[in-house]
N, C-alpha and C positions, 0 to 999 in steps of 0.2 A: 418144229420139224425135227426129228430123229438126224442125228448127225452123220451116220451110216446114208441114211437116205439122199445126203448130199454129194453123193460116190456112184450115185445113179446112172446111166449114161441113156438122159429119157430126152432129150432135145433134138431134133434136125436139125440139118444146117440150116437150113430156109427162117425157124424159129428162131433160133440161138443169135442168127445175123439179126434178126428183127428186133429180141430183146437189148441187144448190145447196139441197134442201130447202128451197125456196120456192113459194109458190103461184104457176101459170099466171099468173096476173093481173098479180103481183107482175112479171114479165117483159114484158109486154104495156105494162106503165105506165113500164117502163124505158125501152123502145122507144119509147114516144108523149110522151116527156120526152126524146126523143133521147142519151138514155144508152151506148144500145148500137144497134147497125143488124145484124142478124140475115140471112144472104142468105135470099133465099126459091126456090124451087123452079118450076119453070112454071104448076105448080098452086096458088102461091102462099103454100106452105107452109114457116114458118119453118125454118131449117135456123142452130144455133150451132157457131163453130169452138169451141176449148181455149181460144182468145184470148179469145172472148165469154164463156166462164166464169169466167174470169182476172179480167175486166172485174164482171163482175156481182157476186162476190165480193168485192170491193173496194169495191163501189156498195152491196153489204148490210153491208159492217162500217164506212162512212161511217153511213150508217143506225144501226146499232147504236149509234155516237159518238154521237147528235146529231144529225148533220149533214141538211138538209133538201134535198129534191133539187134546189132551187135553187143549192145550196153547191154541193152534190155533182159537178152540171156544170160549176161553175169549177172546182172542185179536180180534176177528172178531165181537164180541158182542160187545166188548167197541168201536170197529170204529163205528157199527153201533148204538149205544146211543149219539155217538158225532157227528155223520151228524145227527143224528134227533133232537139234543141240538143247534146245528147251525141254522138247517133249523126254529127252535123257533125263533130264535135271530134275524133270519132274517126278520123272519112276523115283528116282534116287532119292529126292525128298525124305527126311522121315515123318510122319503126321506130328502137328502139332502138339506140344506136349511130350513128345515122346524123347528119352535120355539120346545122346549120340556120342561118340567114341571122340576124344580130344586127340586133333592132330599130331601126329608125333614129332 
């Protein structure tokens, strides 16, 4: 699957709860605890990408730990500051092989 495609926002909630085998609700309180941001539609109907399920999944097996949704959105913040720290590091990379400049 094309990783751009996983940015989709192709799911209903009625789906999305089905595939995560979670209650409507259970998604709607994800959202109003700013868990997850779901796009919505003109008619204002929610719409999830693969990412948003990626996401909730993660936020039901915090759950399942423990972990209280208060937690839940620190620890979902700091993973998401540390792929965006990574994905840094990565640009910065230079390919292998390639000379680099000795620290001063």
């Amino acid at each position: 699957m094309d990783p751009s495609a996983n940015d989709r926002p192709v799911y209903t909630m009625g789906i999305a709860a089905e595939l995560l085998d979670l209650p409507p609700a259970t998604l709607r309180l994800y959202e109003r605890r700013g868990l997850v941001a779901p796009a919505r539609t003109d008619g204002g109907t929610r719409r999830y990408s693969a990412d948003d399920l990626d996401r909730m999944r993660r936020i039901a097996d915090l759950q399942t730990d423990g972990v209280n949704l208060a937690g839940i959105g620190r620890v979902m913040g700091l993973e998401d500051e540390n792929a965006e720290l990574r994905a840094t590091l990565d640009r910065q990379d230079p390919p292998d092989g390639a000379e680099t400049e000795p620290a001063p």
